[in-house]
NUZAGU-929196 format. One line per field, with one value per atom (N, C-alpha, C, O, CB): x, y, z; chain; atom name. Coordinates in steps of 0.001 Angstrom, whole numbers, plus 500000, padded with zeros to 6 digits. Atoms other than C-alpha are relative to their C-alpha. Glycine has a CB too. Layout:
BEGIN
c1 <- (X	...)
c2 <- (Y	...)
c3 <- (Z	...)
figu <- (A	...)
migu <- (CA	...)
REM end
This chain:
BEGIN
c1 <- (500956	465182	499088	499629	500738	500948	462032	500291	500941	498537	500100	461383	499450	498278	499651	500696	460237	498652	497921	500524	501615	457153	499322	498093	499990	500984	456396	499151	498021	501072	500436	456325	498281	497466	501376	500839	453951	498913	498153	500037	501506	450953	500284	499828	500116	500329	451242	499822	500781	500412	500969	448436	500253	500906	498690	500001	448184	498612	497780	500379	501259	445119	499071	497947	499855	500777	443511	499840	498620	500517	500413	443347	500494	500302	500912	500622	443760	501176	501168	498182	499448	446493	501731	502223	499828	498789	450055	501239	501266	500064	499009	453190	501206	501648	500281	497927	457104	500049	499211	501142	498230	460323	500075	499791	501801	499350	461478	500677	499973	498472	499262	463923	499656	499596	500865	500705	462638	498650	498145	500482	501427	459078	499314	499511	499936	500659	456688	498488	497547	499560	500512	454982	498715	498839	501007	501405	450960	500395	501051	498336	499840	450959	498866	499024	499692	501260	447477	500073	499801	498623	500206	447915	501239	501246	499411	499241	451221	500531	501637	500252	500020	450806	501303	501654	498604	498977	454104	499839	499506	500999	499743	454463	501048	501811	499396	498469	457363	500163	499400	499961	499498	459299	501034	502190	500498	499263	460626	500954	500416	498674	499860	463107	499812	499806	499004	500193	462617	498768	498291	500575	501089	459075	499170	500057	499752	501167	456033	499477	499578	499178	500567	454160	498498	497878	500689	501208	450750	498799	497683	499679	501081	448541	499865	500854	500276	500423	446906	500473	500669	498403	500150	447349	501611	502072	498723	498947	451033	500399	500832	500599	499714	451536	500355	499533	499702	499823	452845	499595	499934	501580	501098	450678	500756	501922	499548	499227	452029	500283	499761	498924	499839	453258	498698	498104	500867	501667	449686	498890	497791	499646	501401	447661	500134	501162	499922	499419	447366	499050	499412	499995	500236	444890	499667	499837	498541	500476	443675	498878	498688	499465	501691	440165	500183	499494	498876	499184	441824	500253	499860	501605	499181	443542	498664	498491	500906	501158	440279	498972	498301	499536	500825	438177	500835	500192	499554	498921	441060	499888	499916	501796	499442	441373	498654	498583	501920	501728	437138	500351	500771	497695	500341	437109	500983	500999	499604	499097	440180	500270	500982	500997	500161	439459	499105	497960	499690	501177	437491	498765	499074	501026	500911	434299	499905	499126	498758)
c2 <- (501096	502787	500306	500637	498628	499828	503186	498702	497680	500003	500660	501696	498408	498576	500675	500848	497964	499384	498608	499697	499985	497999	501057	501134	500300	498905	501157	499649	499939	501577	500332	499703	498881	498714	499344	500830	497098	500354	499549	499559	499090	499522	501130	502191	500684	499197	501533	499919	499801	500485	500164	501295	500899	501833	499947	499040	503139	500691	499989	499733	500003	505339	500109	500472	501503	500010	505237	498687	498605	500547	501605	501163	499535	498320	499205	501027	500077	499202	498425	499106	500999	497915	500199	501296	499848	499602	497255	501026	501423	499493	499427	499291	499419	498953	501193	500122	498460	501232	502100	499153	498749	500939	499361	498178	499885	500120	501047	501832	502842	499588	499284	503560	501444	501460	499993	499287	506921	500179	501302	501121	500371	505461	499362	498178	499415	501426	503618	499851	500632	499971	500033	501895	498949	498126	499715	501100	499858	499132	499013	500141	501329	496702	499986	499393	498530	499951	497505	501078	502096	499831	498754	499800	500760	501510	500771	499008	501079	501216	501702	499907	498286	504393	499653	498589	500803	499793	505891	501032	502075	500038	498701	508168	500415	499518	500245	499230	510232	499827	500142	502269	499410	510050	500973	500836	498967	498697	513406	499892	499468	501554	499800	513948	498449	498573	501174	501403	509934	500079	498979	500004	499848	511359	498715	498094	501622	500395	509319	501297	502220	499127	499146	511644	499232	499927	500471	500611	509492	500897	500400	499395	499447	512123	499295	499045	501635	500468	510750	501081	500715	499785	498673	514259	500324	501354	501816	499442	513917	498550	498770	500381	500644	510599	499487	499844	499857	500115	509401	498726	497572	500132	500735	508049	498539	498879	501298	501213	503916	500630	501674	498303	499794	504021	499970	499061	498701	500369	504224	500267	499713	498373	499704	505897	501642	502228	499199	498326	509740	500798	501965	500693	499168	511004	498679	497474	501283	500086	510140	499013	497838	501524	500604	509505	498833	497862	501277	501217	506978	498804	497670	500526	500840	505246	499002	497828	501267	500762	504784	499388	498826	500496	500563	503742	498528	497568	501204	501257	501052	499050	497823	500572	501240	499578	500176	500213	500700	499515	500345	498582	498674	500217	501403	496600	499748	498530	498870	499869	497092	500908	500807	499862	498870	500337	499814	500068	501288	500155	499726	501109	501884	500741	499050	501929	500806	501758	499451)
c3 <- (499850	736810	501193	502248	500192	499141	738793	501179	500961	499162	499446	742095	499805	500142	500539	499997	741604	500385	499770	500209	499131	744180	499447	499453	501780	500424	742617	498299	497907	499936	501115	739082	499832	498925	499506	499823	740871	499774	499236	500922	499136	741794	498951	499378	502199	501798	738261	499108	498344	499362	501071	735657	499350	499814	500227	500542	733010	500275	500848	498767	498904	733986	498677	499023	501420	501137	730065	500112	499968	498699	500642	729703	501325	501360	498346	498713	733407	499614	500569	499946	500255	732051	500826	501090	498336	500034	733101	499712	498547	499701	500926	732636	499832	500883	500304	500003	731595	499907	499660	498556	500017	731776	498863	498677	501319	501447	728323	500200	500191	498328	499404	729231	500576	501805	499264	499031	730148	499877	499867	500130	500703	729206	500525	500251	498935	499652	730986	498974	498831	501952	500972	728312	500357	501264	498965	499390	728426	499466	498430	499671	500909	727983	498685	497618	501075	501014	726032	499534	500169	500470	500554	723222	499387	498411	501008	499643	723983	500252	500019	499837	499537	725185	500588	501098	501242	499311	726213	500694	500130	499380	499459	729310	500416	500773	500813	500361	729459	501910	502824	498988	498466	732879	500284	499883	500789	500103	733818	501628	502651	499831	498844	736552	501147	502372	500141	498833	738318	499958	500237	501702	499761	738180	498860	498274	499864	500493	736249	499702	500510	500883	500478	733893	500030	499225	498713	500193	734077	499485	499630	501226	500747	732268	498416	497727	499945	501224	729136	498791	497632	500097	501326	726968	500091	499599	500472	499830	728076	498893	497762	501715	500872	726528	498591	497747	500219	501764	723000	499268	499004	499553	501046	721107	499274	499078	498538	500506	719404	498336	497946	500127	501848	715163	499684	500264	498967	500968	713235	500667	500639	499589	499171	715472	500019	500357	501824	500169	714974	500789	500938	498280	498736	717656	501096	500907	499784	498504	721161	499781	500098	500752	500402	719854	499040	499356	499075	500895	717037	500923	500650	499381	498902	720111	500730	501060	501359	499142	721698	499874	500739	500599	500816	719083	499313	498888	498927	500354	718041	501266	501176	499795	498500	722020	500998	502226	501227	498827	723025	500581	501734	499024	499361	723900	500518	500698	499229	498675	726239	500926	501926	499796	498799	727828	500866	500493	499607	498358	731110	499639	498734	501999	500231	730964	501207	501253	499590)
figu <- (A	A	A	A	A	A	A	A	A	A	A	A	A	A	A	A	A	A	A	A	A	A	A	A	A	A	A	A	A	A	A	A	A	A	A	A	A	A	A	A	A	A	A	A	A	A	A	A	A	A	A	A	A	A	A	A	A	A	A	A	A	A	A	A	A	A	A	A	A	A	A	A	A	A	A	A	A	A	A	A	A	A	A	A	A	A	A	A	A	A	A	A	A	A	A	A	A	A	A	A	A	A	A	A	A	A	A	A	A	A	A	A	A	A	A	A	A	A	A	A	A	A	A	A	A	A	A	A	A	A	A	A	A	A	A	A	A	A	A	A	A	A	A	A	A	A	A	A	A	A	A	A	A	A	A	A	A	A	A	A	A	A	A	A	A	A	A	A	A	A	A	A	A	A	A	A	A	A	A	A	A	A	A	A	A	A	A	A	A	A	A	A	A	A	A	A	A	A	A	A	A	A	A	A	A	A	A	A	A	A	A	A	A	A	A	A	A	A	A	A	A	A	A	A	A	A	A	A	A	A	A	A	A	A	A	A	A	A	A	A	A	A	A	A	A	A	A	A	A	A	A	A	A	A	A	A	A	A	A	A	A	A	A	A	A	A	A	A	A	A	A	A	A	A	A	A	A	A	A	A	A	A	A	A	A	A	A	A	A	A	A	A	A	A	A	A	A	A	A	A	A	A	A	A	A	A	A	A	A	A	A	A	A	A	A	A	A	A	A	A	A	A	A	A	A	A	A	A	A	A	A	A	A	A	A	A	A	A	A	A	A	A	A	A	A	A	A	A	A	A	A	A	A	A	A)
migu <- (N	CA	C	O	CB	N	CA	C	O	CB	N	CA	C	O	CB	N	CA	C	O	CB	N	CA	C	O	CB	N	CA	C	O	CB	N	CA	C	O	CB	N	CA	C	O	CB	N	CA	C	O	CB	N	CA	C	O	CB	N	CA	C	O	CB	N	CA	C	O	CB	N	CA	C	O	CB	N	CA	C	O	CB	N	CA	C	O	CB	N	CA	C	O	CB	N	CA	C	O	CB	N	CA	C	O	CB	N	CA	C	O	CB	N	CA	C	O	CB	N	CA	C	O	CB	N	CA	C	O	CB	N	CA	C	O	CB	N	CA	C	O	CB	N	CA	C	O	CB	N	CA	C	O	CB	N	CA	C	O	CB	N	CA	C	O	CB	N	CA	C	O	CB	N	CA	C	O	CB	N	CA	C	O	CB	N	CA	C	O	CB	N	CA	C	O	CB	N	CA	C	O	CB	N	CA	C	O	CB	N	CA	C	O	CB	N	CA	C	O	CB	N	CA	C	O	CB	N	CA	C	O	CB	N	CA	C	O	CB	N	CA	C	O	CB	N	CA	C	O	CB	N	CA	C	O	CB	N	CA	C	O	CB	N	CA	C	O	CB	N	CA	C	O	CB	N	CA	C	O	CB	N	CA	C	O	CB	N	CA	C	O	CB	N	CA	C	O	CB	N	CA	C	O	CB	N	CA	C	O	CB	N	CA	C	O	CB	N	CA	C	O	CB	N	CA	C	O	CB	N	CA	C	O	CB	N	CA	C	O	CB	N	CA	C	O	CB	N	CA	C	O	CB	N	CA	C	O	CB	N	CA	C	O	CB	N	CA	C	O	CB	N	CA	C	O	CB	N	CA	C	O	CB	N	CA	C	O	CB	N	CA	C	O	CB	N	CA	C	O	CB	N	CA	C	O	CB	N	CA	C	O	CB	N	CA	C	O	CB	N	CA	C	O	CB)
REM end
C-alpha cells in the first residue's frame, strides 16, 4: 500500500484526474487508466499504462475522454 499523503499529491498526468490503489494499480478516476506499480514505485508514464475494457489504443482513449482531458 502506498503512502497516504503520497496518494494525496498523485494525478494521473493524461486526465489531471485522481488516482486509487486497486492493488498493484493506481487507477484514474477519469477513464480508468491503470498504472502499474513496480517495486513500491509509481509507474506514471502514459505508454506504460493499461488501457480500460473497450478501448484499444491511446488515441481511442483520447478521443472517448477529449472533454475530460485538460488541454
Amino acid at each position: 500500500m502506498l503512502d497516504p499523503e503520497l496518494l494525496e499529491i498523485l494525478v494521473c498526468p493524461l486526465t489531471r484526474s485522481r488516482l486509487r490503489q486497486e492493488g498493484d494499480f493506481l487507477v484514474s478516476e477519469v477513464g480508468g487508466l491503470r498504472y502499474p506499480i513496480r517495486d513500491g514505485i509509481p509507474i506514471l508514464l502514459i505508454d506504460q499504462a493499461e488501457l480500460p475494457p473497450g478501448i484499444a489504443s491511446l488515441d481511442e482513449f483520447r478521443q472517448k475522454f477529449a472533454a475530460q482531458i485538460p488541454a
